[in-house]
C-alpha positions in Angstrom: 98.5 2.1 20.6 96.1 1.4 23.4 92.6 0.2 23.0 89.6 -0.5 25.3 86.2 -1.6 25.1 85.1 1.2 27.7 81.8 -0.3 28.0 82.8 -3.6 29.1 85.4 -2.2 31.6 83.4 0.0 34.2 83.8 -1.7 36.7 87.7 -2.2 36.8 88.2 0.9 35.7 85.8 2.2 38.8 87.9 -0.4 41.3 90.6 2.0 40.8 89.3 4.9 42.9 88.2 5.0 46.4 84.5 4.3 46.6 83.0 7.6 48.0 80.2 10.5 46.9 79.8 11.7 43.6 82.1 14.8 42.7 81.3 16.2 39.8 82.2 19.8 38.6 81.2 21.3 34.7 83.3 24.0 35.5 86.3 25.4 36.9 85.2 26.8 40.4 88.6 27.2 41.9 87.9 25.1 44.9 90.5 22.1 46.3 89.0 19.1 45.5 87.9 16.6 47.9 90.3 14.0 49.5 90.6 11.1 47.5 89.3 12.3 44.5 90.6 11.6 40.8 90.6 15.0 39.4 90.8 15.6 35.9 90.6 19.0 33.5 89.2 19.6 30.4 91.0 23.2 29.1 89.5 23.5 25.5 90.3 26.6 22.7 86.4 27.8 22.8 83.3 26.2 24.4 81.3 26.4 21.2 77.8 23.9 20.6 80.5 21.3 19.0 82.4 21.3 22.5 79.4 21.4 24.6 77.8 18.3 23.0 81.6 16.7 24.1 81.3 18.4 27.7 78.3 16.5 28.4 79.1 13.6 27.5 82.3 13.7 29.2 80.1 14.3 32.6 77.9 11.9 31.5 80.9 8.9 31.5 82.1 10.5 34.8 78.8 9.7 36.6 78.4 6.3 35.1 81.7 5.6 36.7 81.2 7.5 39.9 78.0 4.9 40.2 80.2 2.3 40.0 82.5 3.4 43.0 84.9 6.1 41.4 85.4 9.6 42.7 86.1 11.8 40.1 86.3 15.5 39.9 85.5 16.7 35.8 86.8 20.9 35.8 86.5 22.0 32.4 88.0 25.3 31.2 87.1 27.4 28.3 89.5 29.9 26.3 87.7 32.1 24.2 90.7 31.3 21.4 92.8 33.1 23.9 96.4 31.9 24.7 97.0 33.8 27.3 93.7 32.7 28.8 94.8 29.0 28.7 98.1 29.6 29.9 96.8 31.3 33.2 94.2 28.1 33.0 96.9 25.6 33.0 98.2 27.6 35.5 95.4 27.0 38.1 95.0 23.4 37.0 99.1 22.9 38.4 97.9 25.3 41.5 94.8 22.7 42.2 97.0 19.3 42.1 95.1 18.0 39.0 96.3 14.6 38.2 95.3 14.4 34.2 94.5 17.2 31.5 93.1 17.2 29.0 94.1 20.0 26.7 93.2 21.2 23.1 95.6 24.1 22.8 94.3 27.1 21.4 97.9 28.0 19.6 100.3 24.6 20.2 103.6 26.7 20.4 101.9 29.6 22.7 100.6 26.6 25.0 103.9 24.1 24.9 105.4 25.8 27.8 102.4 25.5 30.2 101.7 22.5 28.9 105.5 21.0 29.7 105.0 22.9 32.9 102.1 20.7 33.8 103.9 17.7 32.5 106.9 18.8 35.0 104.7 19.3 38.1 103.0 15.7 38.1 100.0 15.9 36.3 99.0 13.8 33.2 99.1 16.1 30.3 97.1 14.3 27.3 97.3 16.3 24.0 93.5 16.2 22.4 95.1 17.3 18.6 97.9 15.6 18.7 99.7 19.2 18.4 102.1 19.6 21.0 104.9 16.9 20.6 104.8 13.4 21.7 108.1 14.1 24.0 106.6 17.1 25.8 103.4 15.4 27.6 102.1 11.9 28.5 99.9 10.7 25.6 97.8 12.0 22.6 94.0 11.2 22.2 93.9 9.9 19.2 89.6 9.9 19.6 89.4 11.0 16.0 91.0 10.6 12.9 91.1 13.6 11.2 92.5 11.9 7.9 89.0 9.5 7.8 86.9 12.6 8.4 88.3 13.9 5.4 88.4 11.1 3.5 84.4 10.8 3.8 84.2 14.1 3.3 86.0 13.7 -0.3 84.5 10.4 -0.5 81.0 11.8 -0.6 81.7 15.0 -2.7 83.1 12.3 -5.4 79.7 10.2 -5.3 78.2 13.8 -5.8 79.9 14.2 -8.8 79.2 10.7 -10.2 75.2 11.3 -9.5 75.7 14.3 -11.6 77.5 13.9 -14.4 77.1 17.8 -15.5 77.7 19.4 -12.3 80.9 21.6 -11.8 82.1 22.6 -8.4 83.8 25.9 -7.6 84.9 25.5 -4.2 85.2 27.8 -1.2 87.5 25.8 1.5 87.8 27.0 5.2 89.6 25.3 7.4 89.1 25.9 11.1 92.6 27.7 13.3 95.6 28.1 11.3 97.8 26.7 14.3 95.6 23.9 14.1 97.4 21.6 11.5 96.1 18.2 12.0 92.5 19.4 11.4 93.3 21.1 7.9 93.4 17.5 6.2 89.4 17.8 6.4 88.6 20.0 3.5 92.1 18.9 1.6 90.0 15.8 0.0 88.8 18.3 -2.5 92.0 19.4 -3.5 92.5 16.3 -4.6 89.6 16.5 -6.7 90.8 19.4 -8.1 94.4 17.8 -9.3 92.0 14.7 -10.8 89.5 16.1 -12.1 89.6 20.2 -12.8 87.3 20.3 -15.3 84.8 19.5 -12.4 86.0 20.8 -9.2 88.1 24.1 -8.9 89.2 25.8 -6.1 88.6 29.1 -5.9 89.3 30.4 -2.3 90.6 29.0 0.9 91.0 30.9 4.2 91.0 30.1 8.0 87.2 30.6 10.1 88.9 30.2 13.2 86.0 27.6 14.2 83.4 30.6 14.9 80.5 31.6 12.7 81.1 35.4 12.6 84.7 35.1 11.1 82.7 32.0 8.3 80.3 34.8 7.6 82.8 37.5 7.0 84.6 35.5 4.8 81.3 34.4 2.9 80.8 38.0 2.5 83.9 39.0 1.0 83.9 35.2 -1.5 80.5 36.2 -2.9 81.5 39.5 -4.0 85.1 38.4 -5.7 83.8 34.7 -6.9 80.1 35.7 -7.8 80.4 32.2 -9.7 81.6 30.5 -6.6 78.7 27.7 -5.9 80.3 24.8 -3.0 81.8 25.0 0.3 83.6 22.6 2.2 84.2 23.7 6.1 85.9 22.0 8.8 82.6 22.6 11.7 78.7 23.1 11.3 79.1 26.3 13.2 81.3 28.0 10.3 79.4 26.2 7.7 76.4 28.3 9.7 77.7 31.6 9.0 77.7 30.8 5.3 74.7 29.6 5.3 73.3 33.1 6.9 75.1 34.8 4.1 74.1 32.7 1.2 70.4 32.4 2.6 70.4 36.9 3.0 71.9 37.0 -0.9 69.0 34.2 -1.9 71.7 32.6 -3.6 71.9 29.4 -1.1 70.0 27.3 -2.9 73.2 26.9 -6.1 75.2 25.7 -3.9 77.0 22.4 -2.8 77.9 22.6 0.7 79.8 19.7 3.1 80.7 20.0 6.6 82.0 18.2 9.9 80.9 17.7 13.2 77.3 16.5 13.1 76.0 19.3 15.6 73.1 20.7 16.7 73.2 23.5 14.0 74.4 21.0 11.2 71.4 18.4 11.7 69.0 21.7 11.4 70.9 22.7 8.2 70.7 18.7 7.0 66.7 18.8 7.9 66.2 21.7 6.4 68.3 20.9 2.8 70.7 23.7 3.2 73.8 21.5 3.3 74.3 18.3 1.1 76.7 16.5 4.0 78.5 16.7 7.5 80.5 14.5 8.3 79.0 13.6 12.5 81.4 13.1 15.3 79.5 10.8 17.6 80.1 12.8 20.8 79.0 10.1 23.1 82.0 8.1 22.0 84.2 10.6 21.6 83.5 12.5 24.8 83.2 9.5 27.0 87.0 8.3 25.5 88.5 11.5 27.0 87.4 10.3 30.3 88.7 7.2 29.8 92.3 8.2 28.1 92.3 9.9 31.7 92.1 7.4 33.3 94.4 5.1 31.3 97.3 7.9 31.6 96.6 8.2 35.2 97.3 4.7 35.7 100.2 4.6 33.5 98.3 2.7 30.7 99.4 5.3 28.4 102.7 7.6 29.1 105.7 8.8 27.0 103.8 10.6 24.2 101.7 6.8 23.5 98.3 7.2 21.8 94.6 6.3 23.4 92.3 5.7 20.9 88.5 4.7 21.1 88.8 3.5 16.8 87.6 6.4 14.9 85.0 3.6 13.3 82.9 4.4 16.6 83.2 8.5 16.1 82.8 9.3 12.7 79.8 8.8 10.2 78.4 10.6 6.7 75.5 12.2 8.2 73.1 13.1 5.0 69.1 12.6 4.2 70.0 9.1 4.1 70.4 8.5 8.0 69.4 12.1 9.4 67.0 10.4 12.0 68.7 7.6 13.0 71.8 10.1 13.7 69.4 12.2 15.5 68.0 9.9 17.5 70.9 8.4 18.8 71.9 11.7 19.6 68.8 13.1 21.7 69.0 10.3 23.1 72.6 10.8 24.5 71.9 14.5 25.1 68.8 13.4 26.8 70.9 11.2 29.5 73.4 13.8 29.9 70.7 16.9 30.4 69.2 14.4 33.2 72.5 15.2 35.3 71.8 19.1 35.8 
């Protein structure tokens, strides 16, 4: 497993490129990019507010190096949740002699072939889930640990249920894409709970949100008419955990229930400050987004290769975000938002 302190290696990271003028793209424009720049591509399932938050920070770590004497070109693609979409995507990125992507497959066996395709032609393929197969691309980013994030997430529910000793959970679970396996360990924790302890945590529905608020809400519609006794939720991103919330806040019923969550974004901090979720587990983006840069850069230069992980040390990305440490998470993260808003 590869390891770097990225903040103490800017400059030899940067003395790999040919000093010249910044080059920096958010998106996909479709245009050649300059002579001697290091072009790299983001190609992600949806461009939600959890994704954003990783986008700009991403362009943030590509203009701190690009002030150090690097030349790199940041295209980032959005899917929609559309394989198809990613495919032609992929597609371009080959066309445009990209030399590393970066890609979150929106379905892992719909994407393999463009993916290997990629691989084939010369460009860097890093696998951001860890979905695809170590044999069929360069390396995995292995920026977060999707067994720790549920582990706090259990972790936290089980100090819940210490605090109070009367409480019994009926759970709602929703994971985020069915094809996205390596993400459904974050609400499994309470299934755990369940086996030790069912006289205090039962689960009464689980289904797939597809990481988008609508689908949450339409499930949270259907769970609150067939488990009116239903009363805590455990969802793999703020932005589904949002469309419960909408739901439980219209039925007045929000206030019963236990709810935990992941990803620490914009939405989930509001729903902390306001008390309408107990937990989330925060993905420090700044971390997180500036180690996809730098696994990049590492596979580009042959750091990483043959299906080897880059990792950043999920001790860095993830963090119980409660009442507890609400500001100090927030701060840091206006902060970081702050720097990367300063590049538009």
């Amino acid at each position: 497993m590869f390891r770097t302190n990225r903040r103490l290696q800017v400059g030899s990271l940067a003395a790999i490129f040919a000093a010249s003028a910044l080059v920096l793209s958010g998106c996909a424009s479709g245009a050649t990019p300059s002579s001697g720049a290091t072009t790299i591509a983001y190609s992600v399932e949806s461009l939600d507010e959890g994704q954003s938050n990783v986008v700009s920070q991403m362009k943030l770590r590509v203009n701190e190096l690009n002030k150090a004497g690097a030349n790199i070109t940041l295209d980032v693609f959005g899917a929609d949740n559309k394989v198809d979409r990613q495919n032609n995507d992929i597609e371009s990125i080959v066309t445009r002699k990209t030399q590393a992507l970066l890609l979150t497959a929106v379905d892992p066996a719909g994407s393999l072939s463009a993916a290997q395709a990629a691989h084939d032609a010369g460009v860097k393929v890093i696998d951001v889930r860890g979905t695809l197969g170590k044999d069929k691309i360069d390396a995995v980013y292995d920026g977060l640990n999707e067994e720790l994030i549920g582990q706090v997430l259990e972790d936290h529910t089980r100090q819940y249920l210490k605090d109070n000793p009367t409480a019994v959970l009926k759970f709602g679970l929703i994971k985020g894409g069915e094809t996205f396996t390596s993400t459904h360990v974050r609400v499994e924790g309470i299934k755990k709970l369940a086996a030790e302890m069912p006289d205090r945590v039962q689960i009464l529905a689980e289904d797939y949100g597809d990481w988008t608020t609508d689908k949450a809400a339409s499930l949270m519609e259907d769970w609150s008419v067939r488990y009116p006794d239903m009363n805590a939720l455990a969802t793999s991103s703020d932005e589904m955990t949002l469309g419960t919330v909408n739901v439980l806040k219209s039925k007045g019923n929000l206030d019963k229930f236990f709810i935990v969550s992941v990803n620490g974004s914009d939405n989930g901090l509001k729903m902390l400050d306001a008390k309408e979720i107990n937990a989330t587990v925060g993905i420090d983006f700044g971390e997180y987004g500036a180690g996809l840069i730098d696994a990049a850069i590492a596979a580009i230069k042959g750091e990483v290769k043959d299906g080897q992980a880059y990792t950043t040390g999920a001790d860095k990305v993830t963090v119980l975000v409660d009442s507890s440490n609400l500001a100090d998470f927030e701060a840091k993260k206006k902060a970081e938002d702050a720097a990367a808003a300063a590049l538009k």
